[in-house]
Each structure stands twice: as structure tokens, then as C-alpha cells.
C-alpha positions as CSV (number, residue, x, y, z in Angstrom):
1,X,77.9,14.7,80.7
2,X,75.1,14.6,78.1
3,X,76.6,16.9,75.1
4,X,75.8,17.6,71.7
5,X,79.8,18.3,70.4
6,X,82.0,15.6,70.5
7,X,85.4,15.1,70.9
8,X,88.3,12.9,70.0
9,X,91.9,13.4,71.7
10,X,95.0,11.2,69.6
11,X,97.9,11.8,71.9
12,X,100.1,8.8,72.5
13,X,100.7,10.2,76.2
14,X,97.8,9.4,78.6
15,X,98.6,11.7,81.3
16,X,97.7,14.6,78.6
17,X,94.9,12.5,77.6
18,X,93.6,12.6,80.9
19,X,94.1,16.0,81.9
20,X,92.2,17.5,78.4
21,X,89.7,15.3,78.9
22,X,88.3,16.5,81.9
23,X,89.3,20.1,80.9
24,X,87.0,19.5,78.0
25,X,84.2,17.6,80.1
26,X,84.3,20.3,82.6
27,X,83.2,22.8,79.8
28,X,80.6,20.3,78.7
29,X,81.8,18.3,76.2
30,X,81.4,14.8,75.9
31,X,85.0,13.1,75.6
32,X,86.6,10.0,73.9
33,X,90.3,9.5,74.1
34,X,93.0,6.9,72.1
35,X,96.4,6.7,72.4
36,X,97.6,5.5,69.0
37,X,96.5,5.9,65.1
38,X,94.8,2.7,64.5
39,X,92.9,3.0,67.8
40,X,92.1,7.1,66.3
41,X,91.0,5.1,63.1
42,X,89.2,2.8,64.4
43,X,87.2,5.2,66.8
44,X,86.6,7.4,63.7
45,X,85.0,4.8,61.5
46,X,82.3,3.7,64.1
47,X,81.6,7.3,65.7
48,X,81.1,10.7,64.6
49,X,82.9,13.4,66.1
50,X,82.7,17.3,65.8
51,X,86.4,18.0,66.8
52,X,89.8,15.8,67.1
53,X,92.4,17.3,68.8
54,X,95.5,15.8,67.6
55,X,99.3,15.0,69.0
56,X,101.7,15.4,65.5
57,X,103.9,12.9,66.6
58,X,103.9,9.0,67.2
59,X,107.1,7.7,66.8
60,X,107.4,9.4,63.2
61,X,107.2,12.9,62.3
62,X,104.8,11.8,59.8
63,X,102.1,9.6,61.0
64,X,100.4,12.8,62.7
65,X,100.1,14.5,59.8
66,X,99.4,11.3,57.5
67,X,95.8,10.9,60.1
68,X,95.4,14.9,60.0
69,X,95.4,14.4,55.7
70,X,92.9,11.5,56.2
71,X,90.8,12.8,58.4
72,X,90.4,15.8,56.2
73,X,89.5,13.9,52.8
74,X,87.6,11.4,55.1
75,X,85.7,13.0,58.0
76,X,83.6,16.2,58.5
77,X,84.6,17.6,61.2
78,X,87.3,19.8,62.8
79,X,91.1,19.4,63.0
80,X,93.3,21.1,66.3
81,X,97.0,19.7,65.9
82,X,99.1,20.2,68.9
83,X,102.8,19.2,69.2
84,X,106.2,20.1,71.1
85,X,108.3,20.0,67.8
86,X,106.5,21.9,64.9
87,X,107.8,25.0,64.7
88,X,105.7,28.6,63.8
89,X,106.2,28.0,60.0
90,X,105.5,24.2,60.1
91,X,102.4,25.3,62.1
92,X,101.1,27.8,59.6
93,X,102.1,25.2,56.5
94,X,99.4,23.1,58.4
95,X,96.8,25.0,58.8
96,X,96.8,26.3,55.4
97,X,96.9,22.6,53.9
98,X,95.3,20.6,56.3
99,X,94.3,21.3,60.0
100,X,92.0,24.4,61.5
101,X,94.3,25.2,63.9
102,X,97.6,24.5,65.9
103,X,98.6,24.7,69.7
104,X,102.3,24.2,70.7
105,X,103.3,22.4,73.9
106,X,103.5,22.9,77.1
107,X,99.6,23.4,76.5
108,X,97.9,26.3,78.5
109,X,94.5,24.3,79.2
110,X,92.0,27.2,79.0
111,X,93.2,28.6,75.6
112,X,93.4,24.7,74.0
113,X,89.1,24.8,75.0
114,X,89.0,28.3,73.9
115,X,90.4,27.5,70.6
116,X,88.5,24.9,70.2
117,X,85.2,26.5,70.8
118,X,86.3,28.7,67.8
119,X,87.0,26.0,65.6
120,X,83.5,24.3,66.4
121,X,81.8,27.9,65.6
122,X,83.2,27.8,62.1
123,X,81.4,24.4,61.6
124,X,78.5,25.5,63.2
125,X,78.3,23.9,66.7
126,X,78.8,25.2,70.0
127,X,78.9,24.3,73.9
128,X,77.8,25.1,77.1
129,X,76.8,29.0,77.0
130,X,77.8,29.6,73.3
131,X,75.0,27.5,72.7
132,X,72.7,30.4,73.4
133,X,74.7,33.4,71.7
134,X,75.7,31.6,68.2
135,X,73.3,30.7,66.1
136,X,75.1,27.4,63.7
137,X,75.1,29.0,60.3
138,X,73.7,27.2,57.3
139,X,75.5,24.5,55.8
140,X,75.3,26.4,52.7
141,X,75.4,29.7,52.3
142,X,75.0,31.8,48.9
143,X,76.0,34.9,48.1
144,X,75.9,36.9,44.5
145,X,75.7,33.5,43.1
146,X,78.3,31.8,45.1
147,X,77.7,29.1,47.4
148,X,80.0,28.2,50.1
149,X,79.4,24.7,51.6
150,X,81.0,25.5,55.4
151,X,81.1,22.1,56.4
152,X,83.2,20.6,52.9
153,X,85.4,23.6,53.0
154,X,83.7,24.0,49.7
155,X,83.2,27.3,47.5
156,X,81.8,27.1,44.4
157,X,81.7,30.0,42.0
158,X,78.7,30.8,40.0
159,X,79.3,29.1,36.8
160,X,79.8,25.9,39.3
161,X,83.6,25.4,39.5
162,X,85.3,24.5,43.1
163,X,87.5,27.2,43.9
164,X,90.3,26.2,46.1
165,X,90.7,27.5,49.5
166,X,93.6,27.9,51.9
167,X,92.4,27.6,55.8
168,X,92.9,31.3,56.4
169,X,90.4,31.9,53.7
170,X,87.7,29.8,54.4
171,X,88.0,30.8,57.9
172,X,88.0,34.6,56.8
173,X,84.8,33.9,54.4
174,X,82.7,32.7,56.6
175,X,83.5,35.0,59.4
176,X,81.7,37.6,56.7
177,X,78.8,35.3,56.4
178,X,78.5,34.7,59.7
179,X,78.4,38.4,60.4
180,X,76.2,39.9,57.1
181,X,76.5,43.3,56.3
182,X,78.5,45.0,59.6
183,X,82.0,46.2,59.2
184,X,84.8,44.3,60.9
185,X,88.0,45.7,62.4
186,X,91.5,43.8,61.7
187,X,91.2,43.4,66.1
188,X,87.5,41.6,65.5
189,X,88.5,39.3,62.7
190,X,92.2,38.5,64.6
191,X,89.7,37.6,67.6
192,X,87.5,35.6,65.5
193,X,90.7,33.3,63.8
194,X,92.5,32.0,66.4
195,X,95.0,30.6,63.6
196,X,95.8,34.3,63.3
197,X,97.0,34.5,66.4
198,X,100.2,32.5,65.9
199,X,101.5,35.1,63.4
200,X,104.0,37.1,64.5
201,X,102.0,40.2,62.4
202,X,98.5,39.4,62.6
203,X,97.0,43.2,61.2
204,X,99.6,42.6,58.3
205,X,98.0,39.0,57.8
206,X,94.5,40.2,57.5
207,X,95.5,42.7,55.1
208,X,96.9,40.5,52.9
């Protein structure tokens, strides 16, 4: 199926493989899938994708992460890191360094495509019918002199300087600019940030 979003699955079991895959062409995305990290790199240097959805572990606890770090400093596009073994804290310690978002196994299909059509929002792409109700945002947007590059994960105050940014406030950012000038409720922005969902308090999260 012809689509503009593109996927990447790294998960070192191919029955999973197989079964996101047409999960994910069924909702009209087009699909590659590799079953190790130099086949992931290797796919990632001669295509472009808009999403990888990512096993943690091959063999190693840390070879999941190490490609989730490199993909980061070396691709634009976004991260979904699923595993059977990370546990709640080790999921949130990723998402705030390194990934948009984690899924624990056993995977329920329909909220790994759900989540990911969140994640591709946020960098401005869509699918199927969220094609025609979300307009992609700017790659930069401005604001009282600030400029937030959504794509880098980039803000940049007025007198130039990066600011660093934890996930959970770049995604909260530019759920504001994507939604100018209306009031959200702690419910609407939970809804929006589907990394706020794995928190055990979510209202206490936003507040913070």
C-alpha cells in the first residue's frame, strides 16, 4: 500500500515482525522490517523513515538502547521502544533521554498503532483519516521570540541559546503550539501524550 509515513520495525523475533507489520499496513502504512541492528543500520542509512518502532533487547540489554541513542543524534524521525523487561521507571528514564515513547510486552496491537499515530502527529505526519483532521505543523514555530524547531527537538531562546529539553517537554510544547490560544484540560493534554499514560499519576505529572 502506497503511503506517505514510513515505518521501520527492529525486533529480533519475526513472528512479531510479522504480525505489526500487517497491523501497521492495514492502517496504511507502508512497512519495512529487520531482525538485527546492523540490518536496522543499514536500512536506516539508504532509507528514510518517519517512525522505528524498536525491540530494547538483542542479546544485550544495551544494544537496544545504543541504536535508540544513534538514531536520535543521527536520524529525524520518531522513536517507539517496546520491550518485555524494562520496567515503568526504566521506561520513563527513556523517554525523557532518548525515545518518544515506550510500549511493554505482551503488545495490545491497536494501542502500539494508536500510539504511534501520536508520535507521528508530534513530527508532523499522519495516516489514513488523520490525514484529513491534522494539519502537520510548521517545522518551526516562533513564539515571543522563541523558536522551536519540532522536527530537531530544538528550542531556542531569544538571545539564540539551545535550551535543553526532556521528552515530556517538548511533547507538552508543542501540543500548545499545535493548539494556539484554547485552554487545555490535564484529561486533553494526558490524551494528547501517550508517554503520560504510563505514569502511575498522570494529572500530578502535568502539573509538575
Amino acid at each position: 500500500m502506497q503511503s506517505d509515513v514510513h515505518i521501520l520495525i527492529v525486533d529480533d523475533d519475526p513472528g512479531v515482525c510479522k504480525i505489526l507489520r500487517q497491523y501497521f499496513e492495514d492502517a496504511g502504512f507502508a512497512v519495512d522490517e529487520v531482525h538485527d541492528i546492523a540490518g536496522a543500520r543499514e536500512k536506516l542509512d539508504h532509507h528514510t523513515y518517519n517512525l522505528v518502532v524498536l525491540d530494547l533487547y538483542f542479546g544485550d540489554a544495551a544494544s537496544g538502547r545504543d541504536l535508540a541513542k544513534e538514531i536520535r543524534s543521527r536520524h529525524d524521525c520518531g522513536i517507539i521502544a517496546i520491550s518485555g523487561r524494562a520496567d515503568r521507571d526504566e521506561r520513563i528514564d527513556l523517554m525523557n533521554a532518548t525515545v518518544d515513547d515506550t510500549i511493554a510486552k505482551p503488545l495490545e496491537l491497536n494501542e502500539v498503532v494508536a500510539r504511534s499515530r501520536a508520535v507521528l502527529r508530534r513530527y508532523g505526519m499522519a495516516s489514513g483519516n488523520d490525514k484529513k483532521n491534522n494539519a502537520p505543523p510548521a517545522a518551526i514555530a516562533s513564539f515571543a521570540g522563541w523558536k522551536l524547531n519540532v522536527k530537531r527537538h530544538e528550542l531556542t531562546s531569544p538571545q539564540g541559546k539551545i535550551v535543553t529539553l526532556t521528552m515530556g517537554d517538548f511533547n507538552l510544547l508543542s501540543n500548545f503550539i499545535r493548539h494556539p490560544n484554547e485552554v487545555l484540560s490535564r484529561e486533553q493534554i494526558v490524551e494528547m501524550d501517550t508517554s503520560m499514560q504510563t505514569i502511575g499519576t498522570p494529572d500530578r505529572a502535568v502539573d509538575m
